[in-house]
C-alpha positions in Angstrom: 140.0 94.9 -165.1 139.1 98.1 -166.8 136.4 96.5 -169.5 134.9 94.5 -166.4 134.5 98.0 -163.9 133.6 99.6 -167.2 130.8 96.9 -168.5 129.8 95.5 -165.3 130.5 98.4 -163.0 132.2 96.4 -160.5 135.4 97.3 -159.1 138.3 95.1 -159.0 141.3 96.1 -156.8 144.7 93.7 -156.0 145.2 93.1 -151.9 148.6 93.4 -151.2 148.4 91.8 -147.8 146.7 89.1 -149.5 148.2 89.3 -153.1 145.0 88.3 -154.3 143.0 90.6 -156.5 139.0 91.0 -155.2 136.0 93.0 -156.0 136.1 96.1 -153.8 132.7 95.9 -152.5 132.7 99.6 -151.2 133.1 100.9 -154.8 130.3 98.1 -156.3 126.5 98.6 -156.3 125.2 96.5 -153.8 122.9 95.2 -156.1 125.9 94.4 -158.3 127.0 92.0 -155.6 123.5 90.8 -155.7 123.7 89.6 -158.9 127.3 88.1 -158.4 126.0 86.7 -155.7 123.1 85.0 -157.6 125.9 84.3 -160.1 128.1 81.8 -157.8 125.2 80.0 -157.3 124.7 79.5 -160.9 128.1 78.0 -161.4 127.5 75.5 -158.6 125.0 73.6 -160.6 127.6 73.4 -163.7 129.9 71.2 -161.2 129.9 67.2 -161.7 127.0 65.7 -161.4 128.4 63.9 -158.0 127.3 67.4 -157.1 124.1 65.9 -155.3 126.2 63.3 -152.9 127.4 66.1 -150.6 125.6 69.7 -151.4 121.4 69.2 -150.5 119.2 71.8 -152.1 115.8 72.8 -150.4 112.9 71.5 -152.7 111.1 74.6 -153.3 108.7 76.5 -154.8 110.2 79.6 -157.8 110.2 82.7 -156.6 108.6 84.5 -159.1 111.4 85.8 -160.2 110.3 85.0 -163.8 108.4 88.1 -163.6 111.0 90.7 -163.3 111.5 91.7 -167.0 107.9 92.2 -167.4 107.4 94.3 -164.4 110.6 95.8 -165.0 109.2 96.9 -168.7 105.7 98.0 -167.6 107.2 100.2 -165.0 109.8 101.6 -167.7 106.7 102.7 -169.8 104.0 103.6 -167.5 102.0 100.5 -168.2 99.4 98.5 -166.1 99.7 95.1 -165.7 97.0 92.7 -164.4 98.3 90.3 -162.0 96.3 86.8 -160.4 97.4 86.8 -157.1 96.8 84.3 -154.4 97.5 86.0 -150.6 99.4 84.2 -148.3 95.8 84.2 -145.8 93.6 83.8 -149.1 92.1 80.3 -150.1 91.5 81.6 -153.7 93.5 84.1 -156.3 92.3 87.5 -157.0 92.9 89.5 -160.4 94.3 93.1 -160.0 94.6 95.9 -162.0 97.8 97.7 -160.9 99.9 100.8 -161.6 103.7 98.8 -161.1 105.6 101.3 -159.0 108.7 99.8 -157.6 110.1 96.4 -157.5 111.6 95.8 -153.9 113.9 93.4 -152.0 113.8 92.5 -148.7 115.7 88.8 -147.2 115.5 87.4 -150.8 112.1 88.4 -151.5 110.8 90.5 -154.2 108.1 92.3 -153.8 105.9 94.7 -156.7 104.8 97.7 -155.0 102.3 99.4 -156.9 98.9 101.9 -157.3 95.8 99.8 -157.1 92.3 101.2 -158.6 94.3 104.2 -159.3 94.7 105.2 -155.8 95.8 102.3 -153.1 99.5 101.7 -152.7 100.0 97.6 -152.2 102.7 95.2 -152.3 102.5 92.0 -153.8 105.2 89.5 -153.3 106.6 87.7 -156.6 106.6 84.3 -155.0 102.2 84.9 -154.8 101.7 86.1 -158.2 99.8 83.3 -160.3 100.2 84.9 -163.8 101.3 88.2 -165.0 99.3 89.8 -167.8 101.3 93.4 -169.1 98.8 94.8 -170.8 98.7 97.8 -173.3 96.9 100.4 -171.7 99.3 103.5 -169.9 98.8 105.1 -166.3 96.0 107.0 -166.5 97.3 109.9 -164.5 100.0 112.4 -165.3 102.3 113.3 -163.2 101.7 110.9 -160.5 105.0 109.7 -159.0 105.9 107.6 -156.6 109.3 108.3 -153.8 109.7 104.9 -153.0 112.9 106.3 -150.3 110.4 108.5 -148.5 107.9 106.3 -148.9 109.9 103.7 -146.7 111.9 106.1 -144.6 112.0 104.7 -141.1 111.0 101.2 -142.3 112.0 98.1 -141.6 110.8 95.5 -144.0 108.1 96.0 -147.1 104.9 97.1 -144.8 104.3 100.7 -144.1 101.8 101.8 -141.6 100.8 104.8 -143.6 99.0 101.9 -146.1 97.4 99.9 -143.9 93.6 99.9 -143.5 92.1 101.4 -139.9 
């Protein structure tokens, strides 16, 4: 129990009403449970191969998910990426230059929030991006940061109305 809180920071406790022992989600990082989260749904594809008789899995497109260690890196290290991204009311991709910021959840969607032409705050969702280029050129400006709390204080979802176009 103590190497798993201690590796994984996740919090194990035993239930005496239950006499079970459980993760005490109050003293885990929610994305912790996330992850374990992500995790059981791992293991359900290791079960017998009968699995497909009674569990049915939507057919459907990745995520983009693929694209989080990347991101993850060239926000680590102040790098720019260039990204080919197809909007959701766009007939063809776009290529864009962009300052990663943040990487942000919301209802199982990831999202790249990040400083376009050196200026423009935009979100781009994971599940849009066409190819990922992390280039080898830095952020341009020093000292620029980015409060991604206050930045979404008071929101609900990934738009704010602060970034939207007049």
């Amino acid at each position: 129990l103590l190497a798993i809180r201690d590796l994984h920071c996740i919090e194990i406790k035993f239930n005496k009403r239950t006499k079970k022992y459980q993760i005490n989600e109050t003293d885990t990082p929610p994305v912790k449970m996330e992850l374990l989260a992500s995790f059981d749904l791992i293991n359900a594809f290791h079960l017998p191969k009968s699995l497909g008789d009674f569990v049915s899995f939507d057919v459907r497109k990745a995520k983009g998910t693929e694209y989080l260690f990347g991101l993850v890196y060239a926000i680590q290290n102040s790098i720019l990426v260039k990204i080919t991204y197809q909007a959701f009311t766009a007939t063809e991709a776009n290529t864009h230059w962009i300052e990663p910021l943040v990487i942000k959840e919301f209802k199982n969607r990831w999202y790249l929030i990040g400083r376009v032409a050196g200026e423009e705050i935009n979100r781009f969702a994971f599940d849009r991006i066409l190819d990922l280029d992390i280039s080898d050129r830095k952020k341009t400006k020093k000292g620029s940061s980015f409060d991604v709390r206050a930045y979404y204080q008071g929101v609900f979802g990934i738009s704010n109305e602060l970034d939207q176009p007049s």
